[in-house]
C-alpha atoms as a printed R data frame, in Angstrom:
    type eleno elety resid chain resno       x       y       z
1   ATOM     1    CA   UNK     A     1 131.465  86.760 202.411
2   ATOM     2    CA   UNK     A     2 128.645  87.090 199.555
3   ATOM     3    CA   UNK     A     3 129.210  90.480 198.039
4   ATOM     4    CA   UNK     A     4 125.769  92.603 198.120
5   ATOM     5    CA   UNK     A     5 124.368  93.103 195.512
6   ATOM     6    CA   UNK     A     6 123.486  97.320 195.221
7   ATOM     7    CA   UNK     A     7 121.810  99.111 192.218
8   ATOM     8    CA   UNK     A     8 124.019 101.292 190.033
9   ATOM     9    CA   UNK     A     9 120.945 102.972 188.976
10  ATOM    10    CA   UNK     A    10 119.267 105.780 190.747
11  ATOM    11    CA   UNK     A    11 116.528 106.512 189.055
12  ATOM    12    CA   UNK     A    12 114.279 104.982 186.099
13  ATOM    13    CA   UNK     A    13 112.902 106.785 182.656
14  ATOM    14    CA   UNK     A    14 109.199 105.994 182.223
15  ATOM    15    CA   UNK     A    15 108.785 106.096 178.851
16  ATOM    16    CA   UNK     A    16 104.830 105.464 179.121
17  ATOM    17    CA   UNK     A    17 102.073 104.856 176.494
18  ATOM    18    CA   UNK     A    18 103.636 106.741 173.749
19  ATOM    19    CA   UNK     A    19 106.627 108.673 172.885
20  ATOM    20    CA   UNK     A    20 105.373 110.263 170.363
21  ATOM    21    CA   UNK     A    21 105.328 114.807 171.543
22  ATOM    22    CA   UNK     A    22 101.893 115.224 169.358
23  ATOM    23    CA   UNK     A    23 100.221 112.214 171.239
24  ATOM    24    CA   UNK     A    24 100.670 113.222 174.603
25  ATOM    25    CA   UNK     A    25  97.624 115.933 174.668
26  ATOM    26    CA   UNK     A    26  95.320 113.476 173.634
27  ATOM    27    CA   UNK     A    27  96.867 110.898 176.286
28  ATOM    28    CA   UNK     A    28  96.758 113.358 179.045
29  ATOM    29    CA   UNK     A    29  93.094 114.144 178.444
30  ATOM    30    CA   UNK     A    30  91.851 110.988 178.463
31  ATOM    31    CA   UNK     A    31  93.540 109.605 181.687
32  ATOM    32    CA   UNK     A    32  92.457 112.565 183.731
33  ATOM    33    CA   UNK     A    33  89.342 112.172 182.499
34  ATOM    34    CA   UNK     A    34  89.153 108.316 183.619
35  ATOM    35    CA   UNK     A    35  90.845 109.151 186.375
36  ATOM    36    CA   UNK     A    36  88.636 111.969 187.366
37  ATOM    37    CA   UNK     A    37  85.931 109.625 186.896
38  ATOM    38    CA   UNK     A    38  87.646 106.525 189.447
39  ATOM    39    CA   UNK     A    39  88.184 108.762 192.243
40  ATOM    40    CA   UNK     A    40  85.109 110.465 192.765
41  ATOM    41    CA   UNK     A    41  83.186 107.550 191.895
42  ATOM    42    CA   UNK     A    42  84.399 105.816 194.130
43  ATOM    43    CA   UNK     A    43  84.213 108.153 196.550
44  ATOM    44    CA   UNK     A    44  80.686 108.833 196.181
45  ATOM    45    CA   UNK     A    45  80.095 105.180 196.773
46  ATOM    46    CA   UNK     A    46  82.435 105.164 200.077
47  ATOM    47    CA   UNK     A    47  80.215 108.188 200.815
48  ATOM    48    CA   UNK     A    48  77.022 107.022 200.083
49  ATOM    49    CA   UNK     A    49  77.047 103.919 201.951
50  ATOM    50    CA   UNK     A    50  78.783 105.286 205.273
51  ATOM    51    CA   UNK     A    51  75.907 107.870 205.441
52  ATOM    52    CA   UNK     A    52  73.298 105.733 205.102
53  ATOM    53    CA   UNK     A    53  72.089 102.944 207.719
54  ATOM    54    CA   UNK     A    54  70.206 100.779 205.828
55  ATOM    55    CA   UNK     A    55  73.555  99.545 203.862
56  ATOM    56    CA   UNK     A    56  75.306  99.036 207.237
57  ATOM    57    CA   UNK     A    57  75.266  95.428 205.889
58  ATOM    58    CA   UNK     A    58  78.502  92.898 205.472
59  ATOM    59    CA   UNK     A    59  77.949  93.216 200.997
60  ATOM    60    CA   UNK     A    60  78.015  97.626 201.119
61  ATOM    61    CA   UNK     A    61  80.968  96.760 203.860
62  ATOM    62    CA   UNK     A    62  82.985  95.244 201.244
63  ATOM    63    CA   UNK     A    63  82.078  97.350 198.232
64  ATOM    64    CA   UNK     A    64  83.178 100.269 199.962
65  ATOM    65    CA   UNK     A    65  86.811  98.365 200.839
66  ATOM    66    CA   UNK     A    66  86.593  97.741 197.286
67  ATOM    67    CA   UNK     A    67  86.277 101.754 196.233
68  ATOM    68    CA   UNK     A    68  88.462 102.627 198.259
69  ATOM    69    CA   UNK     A    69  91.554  99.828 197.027
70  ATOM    70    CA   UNK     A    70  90.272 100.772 193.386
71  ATOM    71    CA   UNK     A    71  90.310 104.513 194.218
72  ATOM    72    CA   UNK     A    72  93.976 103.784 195.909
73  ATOM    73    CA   UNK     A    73  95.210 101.751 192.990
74  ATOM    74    CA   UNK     A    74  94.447 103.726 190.013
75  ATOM    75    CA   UNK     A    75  96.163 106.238 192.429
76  ATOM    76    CA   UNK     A    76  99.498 104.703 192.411
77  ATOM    77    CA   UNK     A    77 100.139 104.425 188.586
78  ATOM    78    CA   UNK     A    78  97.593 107.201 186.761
79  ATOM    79    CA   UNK     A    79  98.715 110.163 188.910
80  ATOM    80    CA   UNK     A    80 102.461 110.278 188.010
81  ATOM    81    CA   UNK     A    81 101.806 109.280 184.252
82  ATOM    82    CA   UNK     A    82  99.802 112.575 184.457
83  ATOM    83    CA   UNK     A    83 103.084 114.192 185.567
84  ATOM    84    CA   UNK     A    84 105.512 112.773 183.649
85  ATOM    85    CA   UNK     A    85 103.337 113.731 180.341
86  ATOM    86    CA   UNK     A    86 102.782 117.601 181.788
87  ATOM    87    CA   UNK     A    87 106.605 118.065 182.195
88  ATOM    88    CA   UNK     A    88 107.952 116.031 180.277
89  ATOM    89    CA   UNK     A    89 110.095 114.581 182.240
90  ATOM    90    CA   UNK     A    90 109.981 110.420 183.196
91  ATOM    91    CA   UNK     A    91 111.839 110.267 185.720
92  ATOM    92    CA   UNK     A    92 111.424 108.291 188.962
93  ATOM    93    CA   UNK     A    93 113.808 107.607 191.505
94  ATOM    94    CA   UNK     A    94 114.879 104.110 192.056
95  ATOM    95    CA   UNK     A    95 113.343 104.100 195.831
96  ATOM    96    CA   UNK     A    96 109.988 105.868 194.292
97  ATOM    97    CA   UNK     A    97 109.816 103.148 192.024
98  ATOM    98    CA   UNK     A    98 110.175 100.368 194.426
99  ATOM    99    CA   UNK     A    99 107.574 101.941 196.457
100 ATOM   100    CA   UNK     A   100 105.047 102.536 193.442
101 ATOM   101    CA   UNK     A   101 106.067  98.788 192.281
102 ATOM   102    CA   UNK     A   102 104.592  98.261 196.333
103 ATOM   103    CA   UNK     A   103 102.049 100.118 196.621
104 ATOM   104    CA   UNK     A   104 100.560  98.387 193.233
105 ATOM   105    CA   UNK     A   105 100.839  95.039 193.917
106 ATOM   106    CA   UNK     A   106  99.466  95.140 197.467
107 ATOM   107    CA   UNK     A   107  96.105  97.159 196.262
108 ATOM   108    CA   UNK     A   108  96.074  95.351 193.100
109 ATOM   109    CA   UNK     A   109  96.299  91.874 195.526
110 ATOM   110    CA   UNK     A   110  93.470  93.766 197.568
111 ATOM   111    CA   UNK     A   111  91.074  93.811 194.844
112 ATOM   112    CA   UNK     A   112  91.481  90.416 193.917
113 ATOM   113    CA   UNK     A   113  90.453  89.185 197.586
114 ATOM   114    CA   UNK     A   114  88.031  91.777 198.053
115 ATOM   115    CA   UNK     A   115  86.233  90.804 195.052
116 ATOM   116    CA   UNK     A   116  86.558  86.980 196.294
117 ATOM   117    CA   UNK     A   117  84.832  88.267 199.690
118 ATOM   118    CA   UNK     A   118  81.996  89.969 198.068
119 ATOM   119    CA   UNK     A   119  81.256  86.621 195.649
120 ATOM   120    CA   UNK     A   120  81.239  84.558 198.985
121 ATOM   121    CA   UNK     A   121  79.188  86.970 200.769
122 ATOM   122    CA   UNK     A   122  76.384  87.081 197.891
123 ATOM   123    CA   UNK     A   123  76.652  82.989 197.949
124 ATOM   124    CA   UNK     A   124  75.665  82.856 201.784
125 ATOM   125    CA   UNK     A   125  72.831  85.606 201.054
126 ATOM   126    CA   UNK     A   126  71.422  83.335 197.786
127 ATOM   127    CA   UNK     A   127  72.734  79.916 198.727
128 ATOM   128    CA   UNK     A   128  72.195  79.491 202.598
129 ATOM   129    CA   UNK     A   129  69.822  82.530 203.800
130 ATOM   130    CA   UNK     A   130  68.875  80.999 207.174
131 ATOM   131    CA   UNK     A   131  73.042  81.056 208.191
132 ATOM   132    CA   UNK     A   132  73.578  84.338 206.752
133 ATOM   133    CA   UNK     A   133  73.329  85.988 210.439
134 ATOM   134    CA   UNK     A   134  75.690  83.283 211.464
135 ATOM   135    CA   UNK     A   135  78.276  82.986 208.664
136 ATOM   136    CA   UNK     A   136  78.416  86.824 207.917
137 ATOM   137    CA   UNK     A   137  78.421  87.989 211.559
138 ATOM   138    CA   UNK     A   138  80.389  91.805 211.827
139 ATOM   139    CA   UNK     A   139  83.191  90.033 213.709
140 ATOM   140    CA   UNK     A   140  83.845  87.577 210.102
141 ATOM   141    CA   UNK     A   141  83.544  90.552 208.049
142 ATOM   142    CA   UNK     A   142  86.189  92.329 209.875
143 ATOM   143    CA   UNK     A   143  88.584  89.233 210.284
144 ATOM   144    CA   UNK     A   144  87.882  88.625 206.752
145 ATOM   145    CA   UNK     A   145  88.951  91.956 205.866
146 ATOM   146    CA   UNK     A   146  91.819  92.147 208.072
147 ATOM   147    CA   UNK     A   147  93.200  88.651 206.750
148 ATOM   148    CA   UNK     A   148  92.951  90.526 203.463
149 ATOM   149    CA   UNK     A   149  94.796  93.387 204.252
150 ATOM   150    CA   UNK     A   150  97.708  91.042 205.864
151 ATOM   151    CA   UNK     A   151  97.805  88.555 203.110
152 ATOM   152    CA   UNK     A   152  98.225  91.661 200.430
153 ATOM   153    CA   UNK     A   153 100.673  93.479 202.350
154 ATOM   154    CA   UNK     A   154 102.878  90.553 202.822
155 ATOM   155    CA   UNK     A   155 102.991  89.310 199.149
156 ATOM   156    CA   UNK     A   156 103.648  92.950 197.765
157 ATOM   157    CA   UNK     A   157 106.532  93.317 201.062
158 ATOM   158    CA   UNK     A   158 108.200  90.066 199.432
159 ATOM   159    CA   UNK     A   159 108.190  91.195 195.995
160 ATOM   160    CA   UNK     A   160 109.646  94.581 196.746
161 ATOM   161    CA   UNK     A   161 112.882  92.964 199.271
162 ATOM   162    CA   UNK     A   162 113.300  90.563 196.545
163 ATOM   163    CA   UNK     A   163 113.540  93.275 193.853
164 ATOM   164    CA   UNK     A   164 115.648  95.473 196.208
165 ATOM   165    CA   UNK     A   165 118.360  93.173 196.175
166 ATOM   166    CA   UNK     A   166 118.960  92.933 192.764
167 ATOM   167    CA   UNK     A   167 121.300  95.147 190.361
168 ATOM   168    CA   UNK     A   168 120.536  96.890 187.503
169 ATOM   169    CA   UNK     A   169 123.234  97.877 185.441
170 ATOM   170    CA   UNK     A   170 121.569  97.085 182.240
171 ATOM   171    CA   UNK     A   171 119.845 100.302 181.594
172 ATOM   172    CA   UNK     A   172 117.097 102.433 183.184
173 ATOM   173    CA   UNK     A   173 114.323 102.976 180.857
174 ATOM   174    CA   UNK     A   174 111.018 101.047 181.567
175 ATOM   175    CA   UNK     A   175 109.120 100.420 178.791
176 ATOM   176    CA   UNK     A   176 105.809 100.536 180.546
177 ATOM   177    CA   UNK     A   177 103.737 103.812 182.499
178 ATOM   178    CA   UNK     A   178 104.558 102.569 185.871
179 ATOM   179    CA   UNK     A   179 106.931 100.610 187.671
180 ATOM   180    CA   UNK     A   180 105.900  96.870 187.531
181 ATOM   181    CA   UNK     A   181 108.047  93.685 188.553
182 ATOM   182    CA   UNK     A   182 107.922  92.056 184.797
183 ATOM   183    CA   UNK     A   183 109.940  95.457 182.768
184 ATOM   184    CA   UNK     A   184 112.441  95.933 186.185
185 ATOM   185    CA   UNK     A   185 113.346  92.025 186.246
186 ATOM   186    CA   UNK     A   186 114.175  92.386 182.709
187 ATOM   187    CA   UNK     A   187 116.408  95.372 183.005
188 ATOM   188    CA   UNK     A   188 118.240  93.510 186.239
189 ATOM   189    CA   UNK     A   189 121.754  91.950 185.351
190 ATOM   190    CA   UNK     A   190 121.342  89.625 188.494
191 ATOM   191    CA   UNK     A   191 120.077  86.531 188.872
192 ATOM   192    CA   UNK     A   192 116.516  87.236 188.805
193 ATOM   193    CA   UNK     A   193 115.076  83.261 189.388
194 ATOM   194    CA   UNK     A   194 114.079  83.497 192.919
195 ATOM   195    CA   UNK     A   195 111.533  86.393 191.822
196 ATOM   196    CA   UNK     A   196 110.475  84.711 188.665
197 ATOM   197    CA   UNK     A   197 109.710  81.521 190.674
198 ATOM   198    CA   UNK     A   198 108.244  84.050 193.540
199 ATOM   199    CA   UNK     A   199 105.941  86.078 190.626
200 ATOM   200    CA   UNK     A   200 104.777  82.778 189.910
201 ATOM   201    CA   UNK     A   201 103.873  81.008 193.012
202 ATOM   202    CA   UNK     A   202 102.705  83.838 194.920
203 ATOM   203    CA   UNK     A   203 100.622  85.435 191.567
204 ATOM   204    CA   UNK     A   204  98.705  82.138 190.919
205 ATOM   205    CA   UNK     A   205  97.690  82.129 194.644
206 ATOM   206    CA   UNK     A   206  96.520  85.853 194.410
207 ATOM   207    CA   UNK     A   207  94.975  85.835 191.369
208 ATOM   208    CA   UNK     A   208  93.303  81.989 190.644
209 ATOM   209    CA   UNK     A   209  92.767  81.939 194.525
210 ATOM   210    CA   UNK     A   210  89.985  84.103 194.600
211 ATOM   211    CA   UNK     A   211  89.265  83.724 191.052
212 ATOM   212    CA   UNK     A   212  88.344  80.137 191.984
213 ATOM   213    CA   UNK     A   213  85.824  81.053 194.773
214 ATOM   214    CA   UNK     A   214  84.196  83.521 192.631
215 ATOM   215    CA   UNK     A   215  83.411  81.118 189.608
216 ATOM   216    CA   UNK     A   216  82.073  78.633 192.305
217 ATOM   217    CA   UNK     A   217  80.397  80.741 194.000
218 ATOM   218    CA   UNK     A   218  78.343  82.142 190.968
219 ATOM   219    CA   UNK     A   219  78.346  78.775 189.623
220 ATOM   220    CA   UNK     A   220  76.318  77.737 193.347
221 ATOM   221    CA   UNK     A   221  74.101  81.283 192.962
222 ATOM   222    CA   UNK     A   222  73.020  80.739 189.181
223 ATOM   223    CA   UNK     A   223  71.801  76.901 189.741
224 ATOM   224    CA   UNK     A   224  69.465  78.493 192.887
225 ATOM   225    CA   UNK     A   225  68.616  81.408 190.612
226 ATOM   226    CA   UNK     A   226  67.598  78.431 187.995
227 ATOM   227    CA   UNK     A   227  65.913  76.508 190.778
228 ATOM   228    CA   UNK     A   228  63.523  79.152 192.821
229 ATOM   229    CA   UNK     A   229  63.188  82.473 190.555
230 ATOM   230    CA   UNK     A   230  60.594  83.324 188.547
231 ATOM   231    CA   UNK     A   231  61.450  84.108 184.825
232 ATOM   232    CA   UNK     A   232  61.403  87.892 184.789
233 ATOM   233    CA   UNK     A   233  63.713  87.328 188.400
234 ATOM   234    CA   UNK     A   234  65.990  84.902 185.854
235 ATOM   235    CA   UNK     A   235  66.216  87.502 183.566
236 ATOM   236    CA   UNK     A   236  67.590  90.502 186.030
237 ATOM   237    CA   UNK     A   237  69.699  88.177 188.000
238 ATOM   238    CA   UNK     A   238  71.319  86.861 185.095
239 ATOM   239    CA   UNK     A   239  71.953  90.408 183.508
240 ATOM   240    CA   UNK     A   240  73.520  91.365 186.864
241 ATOM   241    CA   UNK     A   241  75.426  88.438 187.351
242 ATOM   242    CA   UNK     A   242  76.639  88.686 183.967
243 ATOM   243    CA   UNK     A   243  77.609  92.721 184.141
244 ATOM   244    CA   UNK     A   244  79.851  91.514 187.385
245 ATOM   245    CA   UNK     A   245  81.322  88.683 186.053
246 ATOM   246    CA   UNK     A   246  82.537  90.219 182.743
247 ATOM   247    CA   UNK     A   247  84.228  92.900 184.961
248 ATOM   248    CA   UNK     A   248  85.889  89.979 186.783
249 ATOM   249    CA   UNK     A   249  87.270  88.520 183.489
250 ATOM   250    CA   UNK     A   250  88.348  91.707 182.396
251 ATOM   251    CA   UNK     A   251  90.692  92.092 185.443
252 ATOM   252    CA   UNK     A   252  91.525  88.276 186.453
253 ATOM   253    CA   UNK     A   253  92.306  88.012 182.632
254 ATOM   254    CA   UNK     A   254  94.714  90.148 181.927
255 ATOM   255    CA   UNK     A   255  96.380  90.296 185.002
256 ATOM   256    CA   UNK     A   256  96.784  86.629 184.495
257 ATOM   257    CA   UNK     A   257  98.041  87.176 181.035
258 ATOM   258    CA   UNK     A   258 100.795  89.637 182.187
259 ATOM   259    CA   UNK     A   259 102.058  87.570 185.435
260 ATOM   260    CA   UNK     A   260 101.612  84.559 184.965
261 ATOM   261    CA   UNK     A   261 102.923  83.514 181.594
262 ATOM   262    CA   UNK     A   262 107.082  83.889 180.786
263 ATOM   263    CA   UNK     A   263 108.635  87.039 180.211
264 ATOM   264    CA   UNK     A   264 109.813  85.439 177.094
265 ATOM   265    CA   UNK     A   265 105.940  85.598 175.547
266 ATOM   266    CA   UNK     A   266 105.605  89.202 176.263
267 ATOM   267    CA   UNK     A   267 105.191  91.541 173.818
268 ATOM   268    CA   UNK     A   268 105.536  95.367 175.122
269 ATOM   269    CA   UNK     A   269 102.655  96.765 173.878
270 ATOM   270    CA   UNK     A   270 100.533  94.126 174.374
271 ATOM   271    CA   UNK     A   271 101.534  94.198 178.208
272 ATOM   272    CA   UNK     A   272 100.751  97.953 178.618
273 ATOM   273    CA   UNK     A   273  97.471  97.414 176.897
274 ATOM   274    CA   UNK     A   274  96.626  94.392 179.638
275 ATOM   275    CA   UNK     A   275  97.788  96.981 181.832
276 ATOM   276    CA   UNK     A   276  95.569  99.299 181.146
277 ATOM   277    CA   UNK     A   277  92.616  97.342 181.480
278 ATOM   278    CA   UNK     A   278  93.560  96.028 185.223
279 ATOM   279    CA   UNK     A   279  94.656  99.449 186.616
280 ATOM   280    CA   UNK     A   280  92.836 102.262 185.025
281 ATOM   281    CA   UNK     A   281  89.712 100.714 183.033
282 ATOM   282    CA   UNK     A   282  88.059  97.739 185.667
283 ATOM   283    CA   UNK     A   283  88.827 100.423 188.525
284 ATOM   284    CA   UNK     A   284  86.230 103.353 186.692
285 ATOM   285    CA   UNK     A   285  84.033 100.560 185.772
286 ATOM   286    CA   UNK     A   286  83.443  99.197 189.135
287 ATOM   287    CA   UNK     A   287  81.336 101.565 190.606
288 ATOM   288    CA   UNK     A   288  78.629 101.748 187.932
289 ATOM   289    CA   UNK     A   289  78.633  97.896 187.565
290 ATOM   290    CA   UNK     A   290  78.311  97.317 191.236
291 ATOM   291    CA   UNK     A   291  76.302 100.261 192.114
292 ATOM   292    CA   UNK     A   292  74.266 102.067 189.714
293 ATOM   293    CA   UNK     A   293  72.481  98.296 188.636
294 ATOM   294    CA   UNK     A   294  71.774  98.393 192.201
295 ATOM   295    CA   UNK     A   295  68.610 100.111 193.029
296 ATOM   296    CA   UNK     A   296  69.788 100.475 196.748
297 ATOM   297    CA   UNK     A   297  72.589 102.342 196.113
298 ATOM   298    CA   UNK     A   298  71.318 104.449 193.813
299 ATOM   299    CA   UNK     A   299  68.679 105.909 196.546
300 ATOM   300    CA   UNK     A   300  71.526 106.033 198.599
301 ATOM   301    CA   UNK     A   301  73.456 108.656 196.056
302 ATOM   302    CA   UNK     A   302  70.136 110.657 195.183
303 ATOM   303    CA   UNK     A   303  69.376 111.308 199.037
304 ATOM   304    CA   UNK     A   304  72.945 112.153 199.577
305 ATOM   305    CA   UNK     A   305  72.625 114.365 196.248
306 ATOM   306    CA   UNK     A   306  69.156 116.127 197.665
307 ATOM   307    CA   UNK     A   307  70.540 116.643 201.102
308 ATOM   308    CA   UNK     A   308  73.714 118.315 199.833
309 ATOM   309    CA   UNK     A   309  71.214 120.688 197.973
C-alpha cells in the first residue's frame, strides 16, 4: 500500500513585505489605507448599480460581479497581513493556509473571466448592436456567470487537494504575505511535479484564456471605433479603452509573470512585488477606471450620495 503522504507542519510563519520592526508602521498604514479604499469602493459600485434601474443592464451586471470578486480577493490576503503586522505574530495554521491559498486562486480565477465577460459584452454592444438583445439576453448573462463561478471553483478545488497531499518537512516560513502555491511547493519535500505541471496547464487556461478574448475583442471594438466615430468620439473611446486595457496588463502581466514561468526564475522580491500589483493595487484601481470615466455611474453614486443626505 502507498504510504500517505501527511504534513509534519502545522502551521506556517508569514514573514510578509518586510522584516524589518521600524518598517512595519509605515506598511500597516498604507495597506489599510488601500484596503480601505478597495472595499468601500467597491461597495459603493455594488451599491450604486443595484439601486438604480437604468443600469439593470448585462455590462453594470458584470461590473458589479467584478466588485464584489475584487472586494473578496483583496479580502483574502490584505486582511491578515494587517494582523500579522499589529501583533506581530505570522502565524497561520496549515489548514488556514490551504484555505487562504483557496480562497485566492478561485477569486483571483474570477476576475480573470469576469473581466473576459465584460470585454465580450462591450464587443456585442460596439461590434453587432442589432444582436445585442439576442446574444446578451438575462438568461446568457446568468449562465455566463454561473459557468464562471464553476470553472473558478473547480481549478482553485484542484490546486488545494493537490497541495494537501504533499509534505512539508522542509521548513515553515513563507517568504511571501500570503499563502500562494509557488513559496508552499518550494518548501514541500514531496514530489511536487503533478502541481507544477497542474500550475501550468490549468494557469495558462485561466489567465491567456480570457486574456485572449479581451485583446480580440478590443482589437474588433477599436477598428469600428476607427470605422464609424467621429474624431472627438476617437479621442474618448480611445482614452477609455486605453485606461481599461492598461489595468488589464497590469493584472494579466504579472500574474503571468509569477505562474507561469519556472520556480527556478523567481526571484523573492520580485514575486511579492508582482504580487502586489494583482491582489491589492488592480483591485483599488478598478472601480475608478471602470466607473468614475463612466458618466453613468457616476450619476448613479451622486443620487445615491443626495438621497442618503
Amino acid at each position: 500500500m502507498d504510504r500517505i503522504n501527511q504534513s509534519s507542519v502545522t502551521e506556517f510563519l508569514l514573514l510578509g513585505l518586510s522584516e524589518r520592526p521600524e518598517q512595519q508602521p509605515l506598511l500597516f498604514g498604507i495597506f489599510m489605507g488601500m484596503y480601505l479604499v478597495t472595499v468601500m469602493g467597491n461597495l459603493l459600485i455594488i451599491l450604486a448599480i443595484g439601486f438604480d434601474s437604468h443600469l439593470h443592464t448585462p455590462m453594470y451586471f458584470f461590473l458589479a460581479n467584478l466588485s464584489f470578486a475584487d472586494a473578496c480577493f483583496s479580502s483574502t490576503t490584505v486582511p491578515k497581513m494587517l494582523v500579522n503586522i499589529q501583533t506581530h505574530s505570522h502565524t497561520i495554521p496549515y489548514e488556514g493556509c490551504l484555505a487562504q491559498m483557496h480562497f485566492f486562486m478561485m477569486f483571483g480565477a474570477l476576475d480573470d473571466f469576469l473581466l473576459g465577460a465584460m470585454a465580450y459584452d462591450r464587443y456585442v454592444a460596439i461590434c453587432r448592436p442589432l444582436h445585442y438583445s439576442k446574444l446578451m439576453s438575462p438568461l446568457v448573462c446568468v449562465v455566463l456567470l454561473a459557468a464562471c463561478w464553476v470553472l473558478t471553483n473547480l481549478a482553485a478545488l484542484l490546486h488545494t487537494l493537490l497541495m494537501a497531499r504533499l509534505s512539508f518537512c522542509a521548513g515553515n516560513s513563507i517568504h511571501h504575505f500570503f499563502c500562494d502555491v509557488v513559496p508552499l511547493l518550494q518548501l514541500s519535500c514531496s514530489d511536487t511535479s503533478m502541481n507544477q505541471v497542474a500550475l501550468f496547464t490549468v494557469g495558462s487556461m485561466i489567465l491567456t484564456g480570457p486574456l485572449s478574448l479581451i485583446i480580440l475583442s478590443y482589437a474588433y471594438i477599436m477598428s469600428t471605433i476607427l470605422g464609424v466615430s467621429s474624431a472627438p468620439g476617437r479621442q474618448k473611446a480611445f482614452s477609455t479603452c486605453g485606461s481599461h486595457l492598461t489595468i488589464v496588463f497590469l493584472f494579466y502581466g504579472t500574474a503571468i509573470g509569477v505562474y507561469l514561468f519556472p520556480p527556478s526564475s523567481h526571484s523573492g522580491v520580485k514575486e511579492r512585488i508582482a504580487a502586489l500589483f494583482y491582489t491589492v493595487v488592480t483591485p483599488m484601481l478598478n472601480p475608478f477606471i471602470y466607473s468614475l470615466r463612466n458618466n453613468d455611474m457616476k450619476t448613479a453614486l451622486t443620487l445615491n450620495v443626495i438621497c442618503k443626505r
